[in-house]
C-alpha positions as CSV (number, residue, x, y, z in Angstrom):
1,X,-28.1,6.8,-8.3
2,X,-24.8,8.3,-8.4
3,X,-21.9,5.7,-10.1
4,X,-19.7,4.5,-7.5
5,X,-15.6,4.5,-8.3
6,X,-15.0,0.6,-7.4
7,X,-10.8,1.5,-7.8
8,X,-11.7,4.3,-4.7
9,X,-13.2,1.5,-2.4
10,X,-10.7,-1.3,-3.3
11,X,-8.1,1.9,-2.2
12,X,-9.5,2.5,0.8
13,X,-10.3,-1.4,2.0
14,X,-6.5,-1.9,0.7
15,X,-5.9,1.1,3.1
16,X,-7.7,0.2,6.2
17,X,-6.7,-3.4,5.9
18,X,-3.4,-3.1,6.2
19,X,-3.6,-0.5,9.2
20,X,-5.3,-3.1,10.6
21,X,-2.7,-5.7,10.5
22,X,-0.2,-3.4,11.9
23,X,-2.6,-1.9,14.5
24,X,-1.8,1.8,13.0
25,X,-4.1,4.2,12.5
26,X,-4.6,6.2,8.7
27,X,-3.0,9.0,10.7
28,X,0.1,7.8,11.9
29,X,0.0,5.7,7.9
30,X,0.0,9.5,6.1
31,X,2.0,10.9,8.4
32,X,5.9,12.0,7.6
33,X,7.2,9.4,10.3
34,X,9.4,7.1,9.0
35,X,9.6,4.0,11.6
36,X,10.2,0.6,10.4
37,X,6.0,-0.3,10.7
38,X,4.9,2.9,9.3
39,X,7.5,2.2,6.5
40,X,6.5,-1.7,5.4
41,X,2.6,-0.7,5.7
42,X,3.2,2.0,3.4
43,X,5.0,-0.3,0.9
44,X,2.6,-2.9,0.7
45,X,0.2,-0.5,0.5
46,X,1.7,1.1,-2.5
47,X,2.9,-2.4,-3.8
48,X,-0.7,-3.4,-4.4
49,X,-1.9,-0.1,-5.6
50,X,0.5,0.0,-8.1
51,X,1.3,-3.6,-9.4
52,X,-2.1,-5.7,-8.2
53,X,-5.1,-2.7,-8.7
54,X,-2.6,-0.8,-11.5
55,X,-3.3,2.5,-10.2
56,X,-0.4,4.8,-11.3
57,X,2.5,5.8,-9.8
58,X,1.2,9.3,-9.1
59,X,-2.0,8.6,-8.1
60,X,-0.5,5.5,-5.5
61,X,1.8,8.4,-4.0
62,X,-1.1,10.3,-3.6
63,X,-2.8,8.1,-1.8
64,X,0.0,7.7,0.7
65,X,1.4,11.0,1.0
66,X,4.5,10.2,-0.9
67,X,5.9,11.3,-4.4
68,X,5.6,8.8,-7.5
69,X,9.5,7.2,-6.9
70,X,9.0,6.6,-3.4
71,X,6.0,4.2,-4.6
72,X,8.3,2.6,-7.5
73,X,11.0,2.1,-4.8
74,X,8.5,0.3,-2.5
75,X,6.9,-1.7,-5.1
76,X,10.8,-2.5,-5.8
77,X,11.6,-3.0,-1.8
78,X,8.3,-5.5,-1.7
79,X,9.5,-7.8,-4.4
80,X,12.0,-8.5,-3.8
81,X,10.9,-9.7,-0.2
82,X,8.2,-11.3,-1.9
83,X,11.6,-13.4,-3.7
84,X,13.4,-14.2,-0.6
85,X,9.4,-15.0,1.6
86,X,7.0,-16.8,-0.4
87,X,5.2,-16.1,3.0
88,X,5.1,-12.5,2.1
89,X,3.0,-12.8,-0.9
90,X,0.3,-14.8,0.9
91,X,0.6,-12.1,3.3
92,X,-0.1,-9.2,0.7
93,X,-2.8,-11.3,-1.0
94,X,-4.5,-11.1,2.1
95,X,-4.9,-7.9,2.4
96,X,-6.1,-7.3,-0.5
C-alpha cells in the first residue's frame, strides 16, 4: 500500500472547504481574477497553509497560483483581521 502524504489531503480539504464557504469553485479560486471573494478565500487559504499546517511560502503559492510574497502578504492581511475580529479566527479554525 502506497504511503499517503497527510500535508496533501489536509491541502486539499483546506482548499475545498473554503470554496465551499464562499460558494466558488477551485477554478474561479486559481484563477488570475482578483475580486474581493476570490481575494479573502485565497488568503485564508494561504493563511492556514502557511502559519496553521507550516507549509512554506513557496509551496503555499503554489498551491494557489500565486508567488511566495503574495502568500506572506495574505498571511499578513489575515492577521491582522484576525486582531480587529476575534470572529475571524473562529471562522478560519473552521475551515480547517
Amino acid at each position: 500500500m502506497p504511503a499517503v502524504n497527510t500535508r496533501r489531503i489536509k491541502k486539499d480539504q483546506v482548499i475545498s472547504n473554503v470554496c465551499e464557504y464562499f460558494e466558488l469553485s477551485k477554478k474561479e479560486l486559481l484563477s488570475s481574477y482578483r475580486g474581493k471573494e476570490v481575494t479573502e478565500a485565497r488568503s485564508i487559504i494561504a493563511y492556514i497553509l502557511h502559519k496553521k499546517f507550516r507549509l512554506s511560502s513557496t509551496k503555499t503559492g503554489k498551491a494557489i497560483n500565486r508567488d511566495h510574497s503574495t502568500v506572506l502578504y495574505f498571511c499578513k492581511k489575515i492577521e491582522g483581521f484576525i486582531e480587529v475580529d476575534k470572529n475571524y479566527k473562529k471562522l478560519i479554525n473552521n475551515l480547517i
